[in-house]
C-alpha positions in Angstrom: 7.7 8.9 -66.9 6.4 12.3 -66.7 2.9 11.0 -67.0 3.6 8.9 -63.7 5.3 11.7 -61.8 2.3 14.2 -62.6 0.3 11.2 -61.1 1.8 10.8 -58.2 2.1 14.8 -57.6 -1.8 15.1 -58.2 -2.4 12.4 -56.0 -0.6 13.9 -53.2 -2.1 17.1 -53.9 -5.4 16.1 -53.6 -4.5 13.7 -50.4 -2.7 17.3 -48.9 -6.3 19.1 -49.5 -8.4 16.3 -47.6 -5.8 16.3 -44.7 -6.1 20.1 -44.3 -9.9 20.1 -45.0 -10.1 17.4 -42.2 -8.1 19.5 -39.8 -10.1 22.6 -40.3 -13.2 20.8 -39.4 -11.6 19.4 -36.0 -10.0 22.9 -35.7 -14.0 24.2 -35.8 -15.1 21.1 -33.4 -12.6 21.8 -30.8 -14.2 25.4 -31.0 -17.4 24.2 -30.5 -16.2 22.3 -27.2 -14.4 25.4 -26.2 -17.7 27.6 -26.4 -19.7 25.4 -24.2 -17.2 25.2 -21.4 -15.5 28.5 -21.3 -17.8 31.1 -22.2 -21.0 32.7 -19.7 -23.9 32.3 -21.4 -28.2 32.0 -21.5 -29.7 29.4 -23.6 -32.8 28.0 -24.7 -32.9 25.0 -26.7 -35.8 22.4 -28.2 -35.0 18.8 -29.0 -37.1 17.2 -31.3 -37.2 12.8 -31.1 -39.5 11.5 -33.2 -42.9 13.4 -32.3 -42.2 14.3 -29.3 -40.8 18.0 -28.7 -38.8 19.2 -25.5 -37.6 22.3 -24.6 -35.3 23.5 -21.6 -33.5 26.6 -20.5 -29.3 26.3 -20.2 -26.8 28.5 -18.1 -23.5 28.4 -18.1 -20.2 29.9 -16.5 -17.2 30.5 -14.6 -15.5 32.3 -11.6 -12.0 31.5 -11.9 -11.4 27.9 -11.4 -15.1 27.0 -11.1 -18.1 25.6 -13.3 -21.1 25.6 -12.9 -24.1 24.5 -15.8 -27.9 24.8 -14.6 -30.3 23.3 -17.1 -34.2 23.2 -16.0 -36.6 21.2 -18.6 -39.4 23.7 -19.2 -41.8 21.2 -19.6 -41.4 19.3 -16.6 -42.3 21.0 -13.4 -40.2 18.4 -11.0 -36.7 18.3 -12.3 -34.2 21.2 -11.7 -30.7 19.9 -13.0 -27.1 21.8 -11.6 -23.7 20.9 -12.4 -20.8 22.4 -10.1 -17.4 21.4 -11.6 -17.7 17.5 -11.3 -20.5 17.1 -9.4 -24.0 16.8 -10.8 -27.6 17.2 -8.5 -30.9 16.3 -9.5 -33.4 18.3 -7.7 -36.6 16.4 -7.8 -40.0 17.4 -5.6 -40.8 16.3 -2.8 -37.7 13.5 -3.3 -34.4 13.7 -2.1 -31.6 15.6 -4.7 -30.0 12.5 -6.6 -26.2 13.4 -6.2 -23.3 11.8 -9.0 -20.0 12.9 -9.8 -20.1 13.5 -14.0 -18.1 16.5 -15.4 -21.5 16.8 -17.9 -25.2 16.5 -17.6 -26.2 13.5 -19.4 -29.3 15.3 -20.7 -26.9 17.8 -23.1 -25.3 16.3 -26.4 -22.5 14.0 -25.6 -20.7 14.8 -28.7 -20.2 18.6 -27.3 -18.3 17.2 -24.1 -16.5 13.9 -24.9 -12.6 14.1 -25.4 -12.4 15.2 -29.3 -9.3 12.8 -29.3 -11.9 9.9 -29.2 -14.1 11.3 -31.5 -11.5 11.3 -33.9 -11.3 7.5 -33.6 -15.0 7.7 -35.0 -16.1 10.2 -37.1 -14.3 12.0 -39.9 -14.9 16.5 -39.7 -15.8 18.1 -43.0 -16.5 21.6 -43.4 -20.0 22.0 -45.3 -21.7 25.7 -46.8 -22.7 28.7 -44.3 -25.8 29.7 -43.9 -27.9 32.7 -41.5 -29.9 30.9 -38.5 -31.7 32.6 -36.5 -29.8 36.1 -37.4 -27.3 34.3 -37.0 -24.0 33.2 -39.5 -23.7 29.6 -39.4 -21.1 27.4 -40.7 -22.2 23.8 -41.2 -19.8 21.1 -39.8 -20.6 17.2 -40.8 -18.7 14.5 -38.5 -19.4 11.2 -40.6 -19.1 7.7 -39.0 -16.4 6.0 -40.0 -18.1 2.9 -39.9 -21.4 2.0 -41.4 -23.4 0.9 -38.3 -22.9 4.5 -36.5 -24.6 7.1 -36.7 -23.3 10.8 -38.2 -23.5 14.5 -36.8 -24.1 17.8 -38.6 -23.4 20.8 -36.4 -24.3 24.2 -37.5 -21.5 26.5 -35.4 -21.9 30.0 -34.7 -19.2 32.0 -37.2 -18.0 34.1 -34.5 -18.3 32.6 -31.5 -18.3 29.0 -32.4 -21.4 28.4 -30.2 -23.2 25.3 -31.5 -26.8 26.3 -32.9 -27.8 22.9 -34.2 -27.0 19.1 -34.3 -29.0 17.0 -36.1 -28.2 13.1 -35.1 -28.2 11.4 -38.8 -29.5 7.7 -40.0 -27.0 6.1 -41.9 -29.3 6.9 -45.0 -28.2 10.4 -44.0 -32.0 11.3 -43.0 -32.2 13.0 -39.4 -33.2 10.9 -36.5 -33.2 13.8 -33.7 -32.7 17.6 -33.7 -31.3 19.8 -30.9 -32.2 23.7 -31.8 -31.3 26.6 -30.1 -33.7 28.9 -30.3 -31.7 31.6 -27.9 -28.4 32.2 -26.7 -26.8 35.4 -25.0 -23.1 35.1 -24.7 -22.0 38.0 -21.6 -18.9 38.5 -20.6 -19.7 38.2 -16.3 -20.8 35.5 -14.6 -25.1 36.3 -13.9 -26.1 36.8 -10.7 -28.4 33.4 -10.2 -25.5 31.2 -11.3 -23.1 33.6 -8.6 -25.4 32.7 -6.1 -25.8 28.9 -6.8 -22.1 28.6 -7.3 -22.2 29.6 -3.2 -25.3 27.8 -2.6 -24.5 24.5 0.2 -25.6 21.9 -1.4 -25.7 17.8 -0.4 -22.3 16.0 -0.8 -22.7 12.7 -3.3 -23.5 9.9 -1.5 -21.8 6.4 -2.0 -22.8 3.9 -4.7 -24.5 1.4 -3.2 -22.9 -1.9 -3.5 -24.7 -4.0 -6.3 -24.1 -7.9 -6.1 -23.3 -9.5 -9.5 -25.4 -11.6 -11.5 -25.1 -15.4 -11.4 -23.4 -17.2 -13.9 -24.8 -18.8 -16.6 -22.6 -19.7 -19.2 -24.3 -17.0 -21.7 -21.5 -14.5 -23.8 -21.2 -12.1 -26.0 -18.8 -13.2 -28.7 -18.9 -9.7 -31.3 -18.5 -6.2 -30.8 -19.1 -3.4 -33.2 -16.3 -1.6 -34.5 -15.0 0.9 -32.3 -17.0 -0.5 -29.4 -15.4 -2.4 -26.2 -17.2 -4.1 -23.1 -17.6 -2.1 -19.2 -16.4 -3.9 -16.7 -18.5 -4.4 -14.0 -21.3 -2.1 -15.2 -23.7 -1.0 -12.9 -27.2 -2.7 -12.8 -30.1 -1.3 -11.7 -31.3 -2.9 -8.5 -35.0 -3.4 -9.6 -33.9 -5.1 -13.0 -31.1 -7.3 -11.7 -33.8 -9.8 -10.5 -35.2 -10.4 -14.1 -31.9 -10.6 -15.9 -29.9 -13.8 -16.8 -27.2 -11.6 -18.3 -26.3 -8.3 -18.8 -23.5 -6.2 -21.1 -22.8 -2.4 -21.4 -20.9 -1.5 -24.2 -19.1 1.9 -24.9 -17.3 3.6 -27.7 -15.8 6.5 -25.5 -19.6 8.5 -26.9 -22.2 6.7 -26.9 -23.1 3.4 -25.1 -25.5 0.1 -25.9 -27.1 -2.3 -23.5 -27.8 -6.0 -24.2 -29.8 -7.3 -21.5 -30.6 -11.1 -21.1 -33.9 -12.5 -19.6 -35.7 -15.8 -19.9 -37.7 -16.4 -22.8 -41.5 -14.6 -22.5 -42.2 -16.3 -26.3 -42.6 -12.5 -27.3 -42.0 -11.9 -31.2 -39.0 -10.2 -32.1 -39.6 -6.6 -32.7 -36.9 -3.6 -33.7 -38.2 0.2 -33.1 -36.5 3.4 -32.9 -37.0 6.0 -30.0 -35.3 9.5 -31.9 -31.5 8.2 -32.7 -32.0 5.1 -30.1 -32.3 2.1 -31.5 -34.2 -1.0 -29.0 -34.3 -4.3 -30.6 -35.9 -7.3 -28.9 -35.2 -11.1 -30.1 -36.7 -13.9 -29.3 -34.9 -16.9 -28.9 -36.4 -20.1 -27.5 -34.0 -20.6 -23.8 -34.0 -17.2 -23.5 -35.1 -13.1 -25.0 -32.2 -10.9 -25.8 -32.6 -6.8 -25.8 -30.1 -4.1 -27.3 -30.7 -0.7 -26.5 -28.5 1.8 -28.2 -27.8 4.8 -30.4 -26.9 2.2 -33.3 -29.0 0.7 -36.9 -30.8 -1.9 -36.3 -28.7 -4.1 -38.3 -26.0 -3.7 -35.3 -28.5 -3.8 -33.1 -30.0 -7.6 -34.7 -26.2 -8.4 -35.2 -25.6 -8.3 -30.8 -28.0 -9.5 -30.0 -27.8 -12.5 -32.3 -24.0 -12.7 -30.8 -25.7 -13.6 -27.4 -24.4 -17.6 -27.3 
C-alpha cells in the first residue's frame, strides 16, 4: 500500500511540475505579445526562407489610446507599409495606397499577434536554456505542435524586456524551415517624432470590398480537415483566379491558414515543394488538378488534397 501511495504522490508531483513549467512558458509568451504592442520601439529585422534573405526596418508605438506600426522592406524600393490602430495602408509607387482594416500587418509573424488563448489550442510553451544574442540575454521559449502535421516555434525572448529576438518556424523533424532575426532594437520610452507625425498624417479611408460573385457549383467537397483546422465561409477569391477555378477552400486554425484550390485537369504531374515553412502541393487527378497551399507537411498537404471528392 505504501508502494502505491508513493506512486500516486510522484505521479502527481511530476504532473504539478509540467503544469507550472507549461504556465511559465505562456506566462513568457504573453510577454512577448505585450512587448510588441505596448512598448515604443526601432527595429531592424532579416527573414531568412530558403535562400532568399529579406530585411526591413520596424517602428512601433503609442499616444494614449492610439497605435501605430510602420514597417518599410529595405530591399524593395516600392512598398512603404503603416498600420494606425485597425487600419492597415499599403503605399505602393505610382499606384494608389491599398487600404484594409487588420489590427496587424500580415508581413510580421502571426504567432506574435494572434489571441494566445488560441494558440494554446495548438502548441504546448516550454521554457528552454538562456543564452547572450546580440549582447543581449536571451531566454529560449519552444511552442511545440500538438499535433504532428503542424509546424513548431522556438522564440528566443529578450530577459528583461521580453522583446522577441528570434523565431525560428520548425519542420516536424525539428530542423528550421524559416528564421526571423533581429539584428536591432531600441526600446524608448516617447513616442519618435516620424511615427508623431504619421500618427497625424490624413491618410485615405479603406475603401469597400468589392463584391465577388461565387463560384458555380459542381458537386466537388472537401470531406477532411486537419486537426485544429475549420473551413471560412465565404472566403474571398481573387477576381483574376476565380475564372480558372472549379472549387475553392480556405481553411484556418485561428494562426495560420491553407488554400485548396480546384481547376481542371492540365495532365501536370503531381509535384510537392516547400517555399520557407509554406508548403504548395499540386495533384493530378484525371477530371480535375487539386492545389494546397499552406504552412503545413506535406503529408497534410497530400492528405487535402486527396480529400477533394
Amino acid at each position: 500500500m505504501n508502494k502505491v501511495v508513493s506512486l500516486c504522490c510522484l505521479a502527481l508531483l511530476l504532473c504539478s511540475k509540467a503544469l507550472f513549467a507549461d504556465e511559465a512558458g505562456w506566462a513568457l509568451f504573453e510577454r512577448v505579445q505585450q512587448s510588441v504592442k505596448q512598448y515604443n520601439f526601432d527595429s531592424s529585422f532579416v527573414v531568412f526562407k530558403g535562400s532568399q534573405v529579406e530585411t526591413f526596418r520596424w517602428q512601433h508605438g503609442r499616444n494614449g489610446d492610439n497605435e501605430i506600426e510602420h514597417l518599410v522592406p529595405l530591399d524593395a524600393d516600392d512598398v512603404d507599409i503603416l498600420r494606425r490602430n485597425n487600419v492597415v495602408y499599403y503605399f505602393l509607387t505610382d499606384r494608389p495606397a491599398l487600404v484594409t482594416h487588420s489590427d496587424s500587418i500580415k508581413e510580421l509573424p502571426a504567432i506574435l499577434f494572434q489571441p494566445s488563448r488560441q494558440i494554446r489550442k495548438l502548441y504546448t510553451a516550454v521554457l528552454g536554456s538562456s543564452t547572450v544574442m546580440s549582447g543581449h540575454t536571451a531566454q529560449l521559449l519552444r511552442l511545440s505542435a500538438n499535433d504532428a502535421g503542424r509546424h513548431s516555434y522556438w522564440l528566443w525572448v529578450e530577459a528583461e524586456s521580453g522583446f522577441p529576438l528570434r523565431i525560428d518556424v520548425m519542420s516536424e523533424q525539428q530542423a528550421p524551415l524559416e528564421r526571423w532575426l533581429v539584428t536591432h532594437m531600441q526600446i524608448s520610452p516617447e513616442l519618435p517624432e516620424n511615427l508623431q507625425r504619421l500618427l497625424q498624417t490624413e491618410l485615405p479611408e479603406p475603401a469597400a470590398s468589392p463584391a465577388v460573385a461565387p463560384l458555380p457549383a459542381t458537386g466537388l467537397q472537401l470531406d477532411w480537415l486537419p486537426e485544429g483546422f475549420e473551413l471560412v465561409e465565404n472566403p474571398q477569391v481573387l477576381p483574376q483566379l476565380q475564372q480558372q477555378l472549379l472549387s475553392y477552400w480556405l481553411l484556418t486554425d485561428g494562426l495560420h491558414q491553407i488554400s485548396v484550390f480546384v481547376q481542371p485537369s492540365q495532365k501536370m504531374p503531381t509535384q510537392a515543394y516547400r517555399d520557407g515553412a509554406t508548403t504548395i502541393y499540386m495533384l493530378s487527378a484525371p477530371q480535375h488538378d487539386v492545389t494546397v497551399i499552406g504552412p503545413v507537411s506535406i503529408n497534410v498537404a497530400e492528405q487535402l488534397a486527396a480529400a477533394v471528392r
